[in-house]
C-alpha positions in Angstrom: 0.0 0.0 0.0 1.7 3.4 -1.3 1.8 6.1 0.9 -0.7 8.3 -0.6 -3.3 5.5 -0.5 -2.4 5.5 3.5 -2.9 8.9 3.3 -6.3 9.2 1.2 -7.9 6.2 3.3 -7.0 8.1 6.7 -8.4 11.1 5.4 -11.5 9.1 5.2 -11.9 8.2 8.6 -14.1 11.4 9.4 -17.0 12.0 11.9 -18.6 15.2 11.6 -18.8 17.3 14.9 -22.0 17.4 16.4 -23.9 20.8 15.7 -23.0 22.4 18.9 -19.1 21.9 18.8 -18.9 22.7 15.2 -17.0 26.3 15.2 -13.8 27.0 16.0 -13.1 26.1 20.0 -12.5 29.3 21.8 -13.8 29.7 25.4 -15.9 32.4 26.0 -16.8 34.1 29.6 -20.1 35.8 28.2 -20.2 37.9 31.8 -17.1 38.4 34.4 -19.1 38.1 37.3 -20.0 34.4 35.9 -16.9 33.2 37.5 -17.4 34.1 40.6 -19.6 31.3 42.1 -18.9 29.4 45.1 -21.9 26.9 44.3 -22.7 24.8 41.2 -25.1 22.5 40.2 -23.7 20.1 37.1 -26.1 18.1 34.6 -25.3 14.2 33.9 -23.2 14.3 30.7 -24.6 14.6 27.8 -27.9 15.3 29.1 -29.5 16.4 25.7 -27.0 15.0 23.2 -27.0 11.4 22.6 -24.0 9.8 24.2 -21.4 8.4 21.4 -21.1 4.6 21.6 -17.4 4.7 21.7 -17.6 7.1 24.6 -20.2 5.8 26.9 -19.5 3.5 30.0 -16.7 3.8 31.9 -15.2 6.1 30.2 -17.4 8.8 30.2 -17.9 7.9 33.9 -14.0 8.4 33.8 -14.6 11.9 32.7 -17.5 12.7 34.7 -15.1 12.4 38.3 -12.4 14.1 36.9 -14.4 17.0 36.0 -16.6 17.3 39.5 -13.3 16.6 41.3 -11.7 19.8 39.2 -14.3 21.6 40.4 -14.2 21.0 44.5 -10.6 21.2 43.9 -11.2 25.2 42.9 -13.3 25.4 46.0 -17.0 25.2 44.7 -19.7 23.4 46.1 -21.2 20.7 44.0 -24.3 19.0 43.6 -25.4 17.0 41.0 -28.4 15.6 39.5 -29.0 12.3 38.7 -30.1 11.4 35.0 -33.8 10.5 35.5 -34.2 13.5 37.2 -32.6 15.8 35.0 -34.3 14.4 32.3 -37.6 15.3 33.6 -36.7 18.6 34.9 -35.7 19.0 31.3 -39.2 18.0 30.1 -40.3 20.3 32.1 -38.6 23.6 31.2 -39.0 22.6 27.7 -42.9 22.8 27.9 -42.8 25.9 30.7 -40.4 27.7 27.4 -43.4 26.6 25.2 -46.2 27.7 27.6 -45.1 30.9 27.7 -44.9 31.7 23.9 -41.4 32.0 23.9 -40.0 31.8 20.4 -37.5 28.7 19.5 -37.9 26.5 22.2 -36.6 23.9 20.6 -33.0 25.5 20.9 -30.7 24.2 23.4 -29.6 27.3 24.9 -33.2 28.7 26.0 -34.7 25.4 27.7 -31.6 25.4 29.7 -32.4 28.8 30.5 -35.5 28.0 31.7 -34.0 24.8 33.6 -31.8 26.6 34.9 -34.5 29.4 36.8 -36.6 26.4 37.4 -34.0 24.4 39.6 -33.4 27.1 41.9 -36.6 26.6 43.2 -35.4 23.5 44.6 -31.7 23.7 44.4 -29.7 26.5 46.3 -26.7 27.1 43.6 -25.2 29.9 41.5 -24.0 28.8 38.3 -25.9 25.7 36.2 -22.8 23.2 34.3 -23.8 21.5 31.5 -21.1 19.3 30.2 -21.3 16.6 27.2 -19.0 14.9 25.4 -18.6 14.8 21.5 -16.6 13.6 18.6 -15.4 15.6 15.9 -12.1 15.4 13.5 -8.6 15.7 14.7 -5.9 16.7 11.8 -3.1 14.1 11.8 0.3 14.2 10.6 2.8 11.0 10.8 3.5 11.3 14.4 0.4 13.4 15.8 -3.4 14.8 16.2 -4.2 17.9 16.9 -8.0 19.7 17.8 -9.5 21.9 20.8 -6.0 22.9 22.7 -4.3 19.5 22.7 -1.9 17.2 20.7 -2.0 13.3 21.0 0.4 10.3 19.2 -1.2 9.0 16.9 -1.2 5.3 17.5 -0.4 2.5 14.9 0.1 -1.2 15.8 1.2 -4.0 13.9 4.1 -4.8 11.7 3.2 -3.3 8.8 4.0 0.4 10.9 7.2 -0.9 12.9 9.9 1.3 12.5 11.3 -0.9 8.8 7.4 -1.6 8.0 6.2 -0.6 4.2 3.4 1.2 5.9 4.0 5.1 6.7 1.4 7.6 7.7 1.3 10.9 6.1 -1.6 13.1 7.3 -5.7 12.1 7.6 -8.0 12.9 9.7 -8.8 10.9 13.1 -11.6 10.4 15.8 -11.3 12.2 18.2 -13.2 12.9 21.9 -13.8 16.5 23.3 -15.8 18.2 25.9 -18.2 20.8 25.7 -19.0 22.6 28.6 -22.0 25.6 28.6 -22.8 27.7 32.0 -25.8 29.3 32.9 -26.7 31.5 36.1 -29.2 30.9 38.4 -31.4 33.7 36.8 -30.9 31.4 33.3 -28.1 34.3 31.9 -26.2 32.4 29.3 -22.2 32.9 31.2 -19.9 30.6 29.7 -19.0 27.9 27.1 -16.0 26.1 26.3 -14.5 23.0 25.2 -11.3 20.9 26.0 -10.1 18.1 23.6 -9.6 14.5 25.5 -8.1 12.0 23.6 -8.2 9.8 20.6 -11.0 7.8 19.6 -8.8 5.6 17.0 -6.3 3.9 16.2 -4.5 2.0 13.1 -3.4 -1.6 12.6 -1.4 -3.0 9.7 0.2 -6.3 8.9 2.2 -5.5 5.3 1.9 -3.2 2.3 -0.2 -6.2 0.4 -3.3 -5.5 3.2 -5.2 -2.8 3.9 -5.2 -1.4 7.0 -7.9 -1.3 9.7 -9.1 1.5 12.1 -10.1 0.7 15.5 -11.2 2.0 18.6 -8.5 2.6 21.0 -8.7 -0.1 23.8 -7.8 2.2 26.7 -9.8 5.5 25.4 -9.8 7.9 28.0 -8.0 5.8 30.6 -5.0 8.1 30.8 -6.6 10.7 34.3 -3.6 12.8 33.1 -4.8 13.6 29.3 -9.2 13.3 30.7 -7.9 16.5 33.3 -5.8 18.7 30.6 -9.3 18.6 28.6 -11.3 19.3 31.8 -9.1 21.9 32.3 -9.0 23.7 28.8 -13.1 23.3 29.0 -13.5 25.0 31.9 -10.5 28.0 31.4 -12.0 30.9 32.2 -15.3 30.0 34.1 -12.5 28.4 36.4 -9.7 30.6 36.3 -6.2 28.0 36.4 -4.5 30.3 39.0 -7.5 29.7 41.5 -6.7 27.1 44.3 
C-alpha cells in the first residue's frame, strides 16, 4: 500500500462534529461576574445530546469524576443531578419555554435557560454546568493529532508500521473525543462555554503493504486521568480561572 493511499484512506476516517461543537473552540466568559460562584449544580453528561457509543460506560464515567473533582478542587460546592431527574426537569422547562410563547424553544440554549431558573426553586446554587462529550475530526500528521488545545500520538500497531514496516502515515484525519461545557446562572443568563479536547477515539493496525489497513477504537480510550484532566481543564479555562486554588 503506497503512501498516498495510506494517506487518502486516513483522510476518510471522518466523523462530523455534532452541531453544537462545530465552530472553532474558543472559550468564551459571556459575563465576568460568571466566574465568581462558590456553588454549582452540574447536569449528567450529555444530558441532551446522545451519548457516542465509543464514549459511553466507563469512560465517560472516567470523565465525569475528573471534571466534578476539578471543580471542589477550585473550592466550589457541587451537587449534581441524577439522570432520570434531569431528564424530567428537562421536560419540564421545555414545555414551561413553550407555555409561555417563547419563540425557538426547541434551541438548546433557551430550555436550559428555563432549567436553569426552574432548579433554583429546589436547588440552592449559582451557576448551572452543562457538560457533554462529542466527537469531531482531529488533523493528523505522521506522528500526531491535533483539535480543541491538545496534541495526541497517533497510535499505529502492527508490523506493517514498525519502524522498517512498508506502511507510513502521512496526514488524515482521526476520531477524536472533546468536551463541551456551557454555563448558565441561576437567573438562566447564558455565562460561559468552552471545550477541552480528550483524547483519541482511533487507532491504526497494519500487517504489510499487500493488506489494507484497519481502524479501530482505541482499547484504553480515556484511561489516561492525566490527558481526561488537561481537557477538563482547557473546557473550563476561564469559568474556572487555572491560578484559583
Amino acid at each position: 500500500m503506497t503512501r498516498a493511499r495510506i494517506a487518502a484512506l486516513a483522510a476518510g476516517v471522518v466523523v462530523l462534529a455534532l452541531a453544537l461543537g462545530c465552530a472553532a473552540p474558543r472559550n468564551h466568559l459571556y459575563q465576568r461576574s460568571g466566574a465568581d460562584f462558590e456553588r454549582a449544580l452540574v447536569l449528567p453528561l450529555n444530558l441532551v445530546v446522545a451519548m457516542p457509543e465509543e464514549l459511553d460506560g466507563p469512560a465517560a464515567r472516567g470523565v465525569d469524576a475528573v471534571l466534578l473533582g476539578y471543580l471542589a478542587e477550585h473550592g466550589k460546592a457541587v451537587e449534581t443531578l441524577g439522570f432520570a431527574d434531569a431528564s424530567t426537569a428537562w421536560r419540564e422547562s421545555e414545555a414551561e419555554c413553550r407555555s409561555q410563547a417563547e419563540k425557538k424553544c426547541e434551541r438548546f440554549a433557551n430550555v436550559a435557560s428555563v432549567m436553569a431558573q426552574r432548579l433554583r426553586r429546589n436547588h440552592e446554587y449559582q451557576t448551572l454546568i452543562v457538560p457533554y462529550l462529542f466527537l469531531r475530526n482531529a488533523r493528523t500528521n505522521a506522528h500526531t493529532a491535533a483539535w480543541d488545545g491538545v496534541k495526541r500520538p497517533v497510535e499505529k500497531t502492527g508490523q506493517g508500521f514498525e519502524q522498517d514496516g512498508p506502511l507510513r502515515l502521512v496526514r488524515g484525519s482521526f476520531r477524536a473525543a472533546s468536551l463541551k461545557v456551557f454555563a448558565f446562572s441561576s437567573d438562566g443568563e447564558k455565562v460561559f462555554e468552552g471545550v477541552g479536547g480528550l483524547d483519541l477515539v482511533d487507532r491504526l493496525d497494519g500487517y504489510s503493504e499487500y493488506e489494507p489497513y484497519t481502524v479501530e477504537v482505541r482499547d484504553n480510550l480515556l484511561a489516561d486521568s492525566a490527558v481526561v484532566r488537561e481537557g477538563v481543564v482547557l473546557a473550563l479555562d476561564s469559568l474556572v480561572p487555572r491560578s484559583e486554588h
